[in-house]
N, C-alpha and C positions, 0 to 999 in steps of 0.2 A: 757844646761842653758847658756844663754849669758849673759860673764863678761865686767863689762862696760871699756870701753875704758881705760878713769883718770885710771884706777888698774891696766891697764896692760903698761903703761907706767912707770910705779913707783913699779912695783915689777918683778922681776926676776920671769921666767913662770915656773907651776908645771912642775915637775920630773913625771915619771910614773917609782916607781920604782917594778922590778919583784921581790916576792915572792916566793916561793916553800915548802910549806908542807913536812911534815913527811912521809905522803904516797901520794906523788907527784902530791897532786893538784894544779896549780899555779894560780895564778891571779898577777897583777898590784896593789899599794898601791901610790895614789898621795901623792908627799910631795909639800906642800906652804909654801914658805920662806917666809920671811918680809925681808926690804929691808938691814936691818942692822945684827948685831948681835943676836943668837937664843939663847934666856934663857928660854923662856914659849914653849911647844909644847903641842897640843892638839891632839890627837889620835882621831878618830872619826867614831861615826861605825853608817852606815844608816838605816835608817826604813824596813822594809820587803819589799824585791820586788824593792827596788830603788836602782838604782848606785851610783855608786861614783861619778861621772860626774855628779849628778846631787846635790851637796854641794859643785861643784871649786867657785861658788859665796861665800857661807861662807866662805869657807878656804883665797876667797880672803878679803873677807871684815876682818878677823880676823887679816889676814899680816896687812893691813891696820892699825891697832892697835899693830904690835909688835912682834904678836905670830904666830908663825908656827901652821901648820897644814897637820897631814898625814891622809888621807882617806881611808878607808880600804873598800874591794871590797868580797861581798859575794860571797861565794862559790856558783857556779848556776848563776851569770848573769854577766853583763859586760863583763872585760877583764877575768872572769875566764873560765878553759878548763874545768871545770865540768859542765853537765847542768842534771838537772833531770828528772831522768826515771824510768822503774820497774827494771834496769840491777844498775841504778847508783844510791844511796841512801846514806844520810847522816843523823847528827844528829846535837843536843846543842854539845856532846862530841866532833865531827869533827871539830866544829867552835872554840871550847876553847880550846882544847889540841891540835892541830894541826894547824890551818891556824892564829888565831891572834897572836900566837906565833911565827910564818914565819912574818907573815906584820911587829911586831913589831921589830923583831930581822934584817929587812931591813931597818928599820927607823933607828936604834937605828947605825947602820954602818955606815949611815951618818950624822945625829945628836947627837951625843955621851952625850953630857954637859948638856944637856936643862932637867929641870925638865916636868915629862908628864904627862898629868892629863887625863885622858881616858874620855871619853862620846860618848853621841849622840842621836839621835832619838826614841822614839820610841823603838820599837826589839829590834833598836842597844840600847840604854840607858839601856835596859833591860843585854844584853849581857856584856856591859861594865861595870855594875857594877859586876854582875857575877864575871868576868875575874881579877876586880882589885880585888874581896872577896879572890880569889884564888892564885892571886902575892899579897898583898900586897905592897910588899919592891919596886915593880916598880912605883909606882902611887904617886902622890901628892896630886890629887885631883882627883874629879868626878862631870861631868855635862849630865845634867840628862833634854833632850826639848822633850816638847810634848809627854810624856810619863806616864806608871805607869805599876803597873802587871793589866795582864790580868784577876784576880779572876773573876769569874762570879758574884760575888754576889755585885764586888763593883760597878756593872753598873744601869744604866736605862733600861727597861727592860731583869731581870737579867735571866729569865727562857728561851727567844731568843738566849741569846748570851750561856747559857750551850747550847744549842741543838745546836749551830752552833758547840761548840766545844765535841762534840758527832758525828754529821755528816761530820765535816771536813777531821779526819782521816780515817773514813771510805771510804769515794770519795778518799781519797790519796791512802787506800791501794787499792782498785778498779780499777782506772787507772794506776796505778803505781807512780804518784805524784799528786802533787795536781794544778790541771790545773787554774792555780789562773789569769791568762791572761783573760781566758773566761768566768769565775764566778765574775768578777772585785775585787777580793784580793788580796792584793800583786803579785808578779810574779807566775812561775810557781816552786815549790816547794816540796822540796826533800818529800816521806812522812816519814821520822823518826824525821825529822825539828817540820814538823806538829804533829807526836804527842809527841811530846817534850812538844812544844807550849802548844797544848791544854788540858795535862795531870797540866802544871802550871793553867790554867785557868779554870781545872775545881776542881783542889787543893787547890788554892793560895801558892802552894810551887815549891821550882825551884827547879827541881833535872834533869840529865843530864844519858840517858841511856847508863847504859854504864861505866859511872865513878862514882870510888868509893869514891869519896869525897862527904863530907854533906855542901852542898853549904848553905843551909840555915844556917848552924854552920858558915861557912864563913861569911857568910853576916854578923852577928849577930856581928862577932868580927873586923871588920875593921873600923878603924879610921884615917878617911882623910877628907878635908874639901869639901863639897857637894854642889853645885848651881841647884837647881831646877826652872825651868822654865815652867809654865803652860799656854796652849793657854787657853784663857777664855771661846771661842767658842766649845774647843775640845771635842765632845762626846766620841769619840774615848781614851782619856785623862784625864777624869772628876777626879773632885779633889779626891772622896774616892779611885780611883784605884792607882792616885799617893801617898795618904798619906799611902795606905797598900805598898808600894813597900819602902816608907820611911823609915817605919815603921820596916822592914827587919836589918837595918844599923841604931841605936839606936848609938852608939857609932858617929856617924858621926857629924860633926860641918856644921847644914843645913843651909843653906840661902834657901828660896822660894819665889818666884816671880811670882805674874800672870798677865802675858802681855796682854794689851786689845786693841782694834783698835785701840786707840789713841797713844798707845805705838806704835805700828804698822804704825805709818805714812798712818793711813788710810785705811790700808790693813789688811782683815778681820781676825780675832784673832782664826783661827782653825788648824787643824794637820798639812795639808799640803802648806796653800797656803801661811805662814812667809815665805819658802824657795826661794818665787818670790823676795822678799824683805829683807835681812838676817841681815843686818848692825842693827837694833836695838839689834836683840840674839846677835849680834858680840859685843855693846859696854857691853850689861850683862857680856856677858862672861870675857872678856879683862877688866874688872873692877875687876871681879872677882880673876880672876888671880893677878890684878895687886895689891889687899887689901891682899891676900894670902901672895904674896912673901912680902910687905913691914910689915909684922909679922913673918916672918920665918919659911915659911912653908917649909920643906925640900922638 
């Protein structure tokens, strides 16, 4: 994704910094300064199948406004040394107990001060609030684009999307991952990911194979303040999947927004294509943050 010129004049360029897991999978985590002092940082976790490099326009448009921004890079694509196969397999468990706790504990060595508020797309929004159910004490806040749980039931054609999540992990245990390149679904995909995934979507509950924690208990008890952002166009996002994912964090102080072309500067109101255009989610967000900290939000 190409950042426009004006930003890269006027801010100091992403860091690519490395990471290392617990059981030594590495990847790259971009950090985006803003050009002065860092008190806001935003953690950020992408959609399925999509890099990091493809949110340095958000991370810039957010400097733009003040706030850092670290990017964090899925196990299986980009800069990570892991890719999936029937010999390489991972889980929800690999990604929370192992790899965001590497990305964040590299942010955090060189942003020390800045309060962090986790989000992001999609999977990642899905993930990120997971993560802060399970730190709490790390997080200030949680932002939540283009996203919601996967239940089946909370869709448009809801009897499609169980059978997809019925057949998904079985194509994943068949080939050994789930060839999401060729089938046009996210990338190509660990299968313990996928049935992680699709055990939530065919539940409506999040639980992590593997780990002994009641993430759903997490959810239920964290209390931080929440910006949700909904594309209007999103079928992929539609409002009941996002209000059952809300629904989860009862204790949370929500704000919800649903951005529509006009908010979008023209640019059509669905999953994927605000990230051509990022600076309107950048002033939500950066408002967000910025109405947080002037009430004292720790």
């Amino acid at each position: 994704m190409v950042v426009p010129t004006s930003m890269e004049s006027t801010l100091p360029p992403p860091e690519a910094l490395p990471a290392t897991s617990a059981d030594g999978a590495t990847a790259e985590v971009f950090l985006q300064r803003p050009a002065g002092e860092v008190r806001e940082l935003v953690y950020w976790l992408p959609a399925l199948g999509v890099s990091a490099r493809q949110y340095l326009a958000l991370a810039h448009a957010l400097a733009q406004h003040g706030v850092a921004v670290a990017i964090h890079e899925w196990r299986g694509i980009g800069s990570s040394n892991r890719r999936a196969s029937r010999r390489d397999n991972w889980g929800y468990r690999e990604v929370l107990q192992y790899d965001l706790p590497a990305g964040v504990s590299a942010v955090r060595a060189r942003v020390p001060q800045a309060r962090y508020w986790f989000g992001g797309h999609s999977l990642g929004a899905q993930m990120a609030s997971m993560y802060a159910a399970l730190h709490p004490h790390e997080v200030s806040g949680l932002l939540v684009v283009a996203s919601g749980s996967p239940f089946w039931r909370r869709f448009r054609y809801a009897r499609l999307i169980w059978l997809a999540y019925v057949i998904a992990p079985w194509l994943a245990r068949v080939v050994g991952y789930l060839p999401g390149r060729r089938i046009g679904f996210g990338g190509n995909e660990a299968r313990g990911l996928i049935a992680d995934w699709a055990r939530s979507g065919r539940s409506g509950r999040y639980a992590a194979a593997g780990m002994p924690d009641d993430v759903e208990q997490c959810l239920r008890a964290l209390q931080v303040p929440l910006l949700a952002l909904r594309m209007q166009d999103d079928w992929l996002g539609p409002q009941a999947s996002l209000e059952w994912l809300l629904g989860k964090m009862p204790l949370n102080t929500i704000r919800l927004d649903v951005m529509t072309e006009a908010d979008l500067d023209g640019c059509r109101a669905d999953h994927f294509t605000w990230m051509k255009h990022p600076e309107p989610v950048a002033r939500r967000i950066a408002a967000m943050l910025g109405a947080s900290s002037a009430v004292g939000v720790p």
